[in-house]
N, C-alpha and C positions, 0 to 999 in steps of 0.2 A: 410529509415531514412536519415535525412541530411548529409552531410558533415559538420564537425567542424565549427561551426561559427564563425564569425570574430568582432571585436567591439562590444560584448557584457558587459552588467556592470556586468554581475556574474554569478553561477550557480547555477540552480534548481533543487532538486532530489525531486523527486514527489513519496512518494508509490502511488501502485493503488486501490489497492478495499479500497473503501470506502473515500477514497478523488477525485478519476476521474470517476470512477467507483462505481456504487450504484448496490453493490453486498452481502448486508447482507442476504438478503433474497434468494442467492442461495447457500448461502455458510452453514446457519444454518439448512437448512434443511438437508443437505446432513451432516453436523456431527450430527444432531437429528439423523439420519438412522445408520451412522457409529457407534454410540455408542449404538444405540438399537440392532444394527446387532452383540454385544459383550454384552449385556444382562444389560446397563447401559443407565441411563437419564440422560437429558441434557438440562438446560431452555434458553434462551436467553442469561440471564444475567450471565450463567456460561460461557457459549460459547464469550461470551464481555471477560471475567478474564480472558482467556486464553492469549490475546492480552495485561494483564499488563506487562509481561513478555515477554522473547523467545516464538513464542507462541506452537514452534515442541516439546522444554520442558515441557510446560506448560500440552501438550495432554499427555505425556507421562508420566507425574506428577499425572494427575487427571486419568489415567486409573490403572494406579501403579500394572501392570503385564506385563511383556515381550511376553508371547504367545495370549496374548488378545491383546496388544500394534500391535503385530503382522500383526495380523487378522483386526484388525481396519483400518490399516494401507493400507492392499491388497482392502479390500472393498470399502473406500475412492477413492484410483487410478484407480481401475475398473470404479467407479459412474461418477468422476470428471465433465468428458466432458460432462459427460450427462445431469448432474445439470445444468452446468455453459451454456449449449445452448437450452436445453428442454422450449419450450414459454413459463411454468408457474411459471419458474424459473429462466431464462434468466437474464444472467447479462448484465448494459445497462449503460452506461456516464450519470452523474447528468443532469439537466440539467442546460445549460449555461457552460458548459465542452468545449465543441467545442469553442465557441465566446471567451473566454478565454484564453483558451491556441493560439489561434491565434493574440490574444493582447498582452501577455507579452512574446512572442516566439519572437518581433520583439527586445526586450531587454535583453533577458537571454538565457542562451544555457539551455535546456530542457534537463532532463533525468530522468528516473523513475529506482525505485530498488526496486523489491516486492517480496514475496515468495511464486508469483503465476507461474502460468505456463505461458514461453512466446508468446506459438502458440494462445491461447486464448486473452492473451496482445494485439499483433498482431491484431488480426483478429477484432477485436473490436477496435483496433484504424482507422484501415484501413476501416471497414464501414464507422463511422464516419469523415472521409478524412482529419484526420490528426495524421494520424503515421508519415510523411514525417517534421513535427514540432520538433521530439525527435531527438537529437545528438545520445542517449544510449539507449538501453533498458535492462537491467538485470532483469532474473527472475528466483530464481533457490529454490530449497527447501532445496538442501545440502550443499548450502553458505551461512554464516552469513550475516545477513545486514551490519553491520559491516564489513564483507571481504567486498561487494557488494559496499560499499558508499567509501571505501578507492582505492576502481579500479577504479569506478567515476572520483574521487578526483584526481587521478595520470593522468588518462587520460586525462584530460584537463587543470593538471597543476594547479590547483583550490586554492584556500586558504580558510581556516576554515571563515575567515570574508566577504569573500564573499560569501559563498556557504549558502544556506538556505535549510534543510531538512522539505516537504511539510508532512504531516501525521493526521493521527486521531486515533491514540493509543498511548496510555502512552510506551508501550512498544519500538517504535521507537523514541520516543523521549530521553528514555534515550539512546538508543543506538548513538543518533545524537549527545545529550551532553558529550556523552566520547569521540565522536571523535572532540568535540571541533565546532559543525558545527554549526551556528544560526538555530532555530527553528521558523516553523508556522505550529499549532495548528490547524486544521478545525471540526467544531463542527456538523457535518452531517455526519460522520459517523460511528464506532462502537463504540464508546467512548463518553461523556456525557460531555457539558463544565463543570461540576465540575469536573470532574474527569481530565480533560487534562491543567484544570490551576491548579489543587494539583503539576506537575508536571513542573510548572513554563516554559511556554514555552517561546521564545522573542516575540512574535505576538501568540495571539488569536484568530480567525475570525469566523461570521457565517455563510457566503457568499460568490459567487466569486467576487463580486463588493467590497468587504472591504477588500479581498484576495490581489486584484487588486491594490486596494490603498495604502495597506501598502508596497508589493515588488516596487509601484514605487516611494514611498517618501523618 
């Protein structure tokens, strides 16, 4: 990753699956498994709700037993890697991911906060030849977004007006609006544009080119 950049107009926190990364389709199969593997289903669209909220609450919420929660839980982190690299599951950068973040990397310090795992983060930005674009990468399952975007925030000194938290779930958007952060909304990944303007974001976008336009206006 870089060093600190210098003369930038502000900072970006980017979650990843599903705003850089187009990873629905490895992430749903593997809780489809996890949750059959505890004797319970699970459609898309329930798998999307878990993301209005916390979404580590949300699974804990909707299994509503501790020894199933459990179990869910071991099954998941066993599968993980295997989802997220197995080719007919394989998580992959949208595209125009790359051409993008190498355009507005020349005006904003980059960082992402997710509650994926960061060797997979990694490994998949560095295929695509631009991990060395990010200032930050955080990725933890046991820290709040919320801790995650205020260690951001400290570490580079940041202010809530210029900072813009990037996402496609309502769920990190409120978490960006309590900490005061500007929001933009993108509409490609788990979440549906009705659902992410119910949540009144400051920027809506369906694309990187409208993406683009608004961080530079």
């Amino acid at each position: 990753m870089s060093e600190k950049p210098k003369n930038k107009i502000g900072l970006l926190i980017f979650d990843f699956d599903g705003v850089l990364a187009d990873s629905f389709d490895t992430f749903y199969p593997l809780m489809h498994n996890v949750m059959k593997h505890i004797g319970l289903s699970l459609t898309p669209n329930q798998y999307r709700d878990f993301f209005i909220d916390n979404v580590h609450q949300s699974i804990k919420n909707f299994i509503n037993d501790e020894n199933k929660y459990a179990s869910a839980m071991k099954f998941r982190n066993s599968n993980y890697n295997k989802y997220y690299n197995e080719k007919s599951h394989r998580a992959k950068l949208f595209s125009g991911t790359t051409k993008f973040l190498e355009e507005i990397s020349k005006d904003y310090v980059l960082t992402i906060a997710s509650s994926g795992r960061i060797d997979n983060i990694k490994k998949l930005l560095e295929e695509n030849g631009v991990i060395n674009l990010f200032s930050e990468i955080l990725a933890n399952t046991a820290v709040s977004k919320e801790g995650m975007l205020k260690k951001i925030m400290d570490k580079f000194m940041a202010v809530p007006e210029k900072t813009i938290m990037i996402t496609d779930t309502v769920g990190d958007l409120m978490v960006a609006k309590e900490t005061r952060l500007k929001t933009a909304a993108v509409t490609w990944g788990f979440h549906s544009h009705k659902l992410l303007k119910s949540a009144n974001p400051d920027f809506l976008v369906s694309d990187f080119k409208e993406l683009r336009n608004v961080l530079m206006n």
